[in-house]
C-alpha positions, 0 to 999 in steps of 0.5 A: 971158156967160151967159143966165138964163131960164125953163124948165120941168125935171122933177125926179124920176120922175112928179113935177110938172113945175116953172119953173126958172131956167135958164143957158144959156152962150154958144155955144162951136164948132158951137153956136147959141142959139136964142130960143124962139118956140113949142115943142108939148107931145109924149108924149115930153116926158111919156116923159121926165118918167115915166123911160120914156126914161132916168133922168137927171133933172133933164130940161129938157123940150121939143123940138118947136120954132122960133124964130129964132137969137141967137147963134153959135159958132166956126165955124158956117156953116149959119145966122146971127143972125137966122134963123128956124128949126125944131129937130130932133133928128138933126142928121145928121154927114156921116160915119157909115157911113150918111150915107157911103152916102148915107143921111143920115136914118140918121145914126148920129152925130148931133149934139148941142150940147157944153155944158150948161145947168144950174140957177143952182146949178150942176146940169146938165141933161139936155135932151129929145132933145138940144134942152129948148126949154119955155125962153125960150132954149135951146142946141144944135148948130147942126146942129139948126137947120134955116131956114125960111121965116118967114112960117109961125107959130112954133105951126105951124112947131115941130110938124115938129120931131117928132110931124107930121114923125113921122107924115107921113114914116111915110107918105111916107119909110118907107111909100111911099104913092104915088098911087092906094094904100089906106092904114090908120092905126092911132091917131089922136093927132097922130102918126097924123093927121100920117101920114094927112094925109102919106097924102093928100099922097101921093095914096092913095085909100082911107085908112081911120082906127082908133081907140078913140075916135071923137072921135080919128076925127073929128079923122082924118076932117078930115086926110083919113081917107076912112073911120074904124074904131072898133076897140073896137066891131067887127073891125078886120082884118075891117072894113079888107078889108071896105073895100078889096075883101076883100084889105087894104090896100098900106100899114098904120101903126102909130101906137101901137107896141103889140103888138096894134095891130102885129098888126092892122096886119100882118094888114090889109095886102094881099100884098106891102103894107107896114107901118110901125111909127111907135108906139114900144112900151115896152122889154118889149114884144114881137111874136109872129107865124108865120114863115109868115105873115111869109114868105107875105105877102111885103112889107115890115116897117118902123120909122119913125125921126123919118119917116126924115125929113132935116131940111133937105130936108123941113122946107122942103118942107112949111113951103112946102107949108102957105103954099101951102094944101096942108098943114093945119098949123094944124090940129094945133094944139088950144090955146096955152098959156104954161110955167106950163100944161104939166103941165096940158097932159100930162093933157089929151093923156094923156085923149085931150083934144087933138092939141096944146097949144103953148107960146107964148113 
């Protein structure tokens, strides 16, 4: 028997979003139903909702979720009823080329739920990165489900789904950070303040915030941002060396994925840094460096997929790391809203207004 819920669907490109009714069909083989908790507003939901990501409207929106499973499909043995969970969106294979060398959080075949939700009216839905979780309930592969320990709060819990794993994994999984390293975090919307809480998990001593907005710095500053820079005001290249001896700093992340922001992050690294690109940059953008300077600097240039994270080994450990005091989750959470709000919640994140909103269900 089919579920009939509420979500919340963007129909056209710009268009407000709108409180649809949703039918999600029981789980077939490999599937699971998961009852929506509490799900965050992300900037990809609104990449979604503007045709950023791909024009296959109407879209069922929200991806950045936990909840706790309601029912299975044939087959499903990696979580029951009654679990609580996390969703992700790269529900690894086992069997692509990458999961094959060993390098799950690559997965090229990931996976997806088979069937469709639709409108009452038969229209099918398109859900964001495989999941639509701004609904009461919502259909997946069972893969997408990672458990966790149900002690911590839906609200809290959700966001590892994308914008802090995404941050913290820039860090810790693709950047490297280890203990005693100076780290630069350009952007410091959610993304970038997850990256530089991961930072400080990692042990880096010097992890300096940039920024436009020197209310975004202060929100860094409470993540563990040791020193902040406020680009629009002074060098931020000359500002970073000015901080770590003259020579830059082992580790520079990307958290905008603008062109320019790029090249600040290449120019304020040390010889033989890294830098990491977590930002995602529009299809037209593109990056101009000297082949020099590339060569010369030595290091390592990197983009960061999701924190090049592997859902069931992370999601976990730091679930387990924010019960035991040691990762502010809470923190990111600005405000608690209910499905009639999010659109609301787009222009506030839009402004710069909140690290997240989170929708309660």
């Amino acid at each position: 028997m089919a579920y009939e819920v509420k979500g919340v669907v963007a129909r056209g490109k710009g268009a407000p979003v709108s409180i649809e009714t949703i039918v999600v069909p029981d789980p077939g083989p490999g599937e699971a139903v998961v009852d929506v908790q509490a799900c965050g507003v992300c900037h990809t939901d609104l990449h979604y909702r503007e045709g950023g990501i791909n024009d296959d409207f109407p879209f069922l929106l929200g991806h950045e979720a936990a909840g706790v499973v309601s029912a299975v499909g044939e087959g499903v043995t990696n979580v029951e009823v009654g679990d609580y969970v996390v969703l992700n969106w790269r529900a690894v294979c086992g069997q692509c080329r990458a999961c094959l060398k060993g390098q799950p959080h690559y997965c090229f075949g990931t996976h997806n739920a088979a069937q469709k939700m639709t409108l009452t009216d038969g229209t099918v839905l398109s859900p964001a990165l495989g999941i639509g979780a701004f609904a009461e309930k919502t259909l997946v592969h069972s893969g997408q489900c990672t458990k966790v320990d149900p002690r911590a709060p839906a609200t809290a819990a959700g966001l590892l789904g994308c914008g802090v794993m995404a941050g913290v994994g820039a860090a810790i999984n693709t950047g490297g950070v280890q203990r005693g390293e100076s780290v630069a975090v350009f952007g410091c919307g959610g993304v970038g303040d997850a990256a530089v809480a991961g930072a400080k998990l990692a042990g880096a001593t010097t992890i300096i915030a940039v920024d436009i907005s020197d209310k975004k710095l202060e929100w860094a500053k409470g993540f563990g941002a040791t020193h902040t820079v406020n680009s629009s005001q002074t060098d931020a290249v000359e500002a970073i060396k000015g901080l770590t001896g003259g020579f830059g700093v082992d580790v520079a992340i990307d958290a905008v994925g603008h062109p320019k922001v790029f090249e600040q992050a290449f120019y304020a690294r040390d010889l033989a840094g890294r830098v990491v690109m977590v930002g995602v940059p529009t299809p037209d953008m593109e990056i101009t460096l000297p082949a020099i300077e590339i060569f010369g600097r030595g290091g390592a240039i990197k983009s960061s997929w999701y924190g090049d994270c592997l859902p069931s080994r992370d999601f976990p450990m730091l679930v387990d790391l924010y019960l035991q005091g040691r990762f502010p989750l809470d923190d990111f959470v600005s405000e608690t809203i209910s499905l009639d709000q999010v659109e609301d919640a787009f222009h506030k994140m839009h402004a710069g207004e909140v690290l997240r909103s989170v929708v309660v269900l």
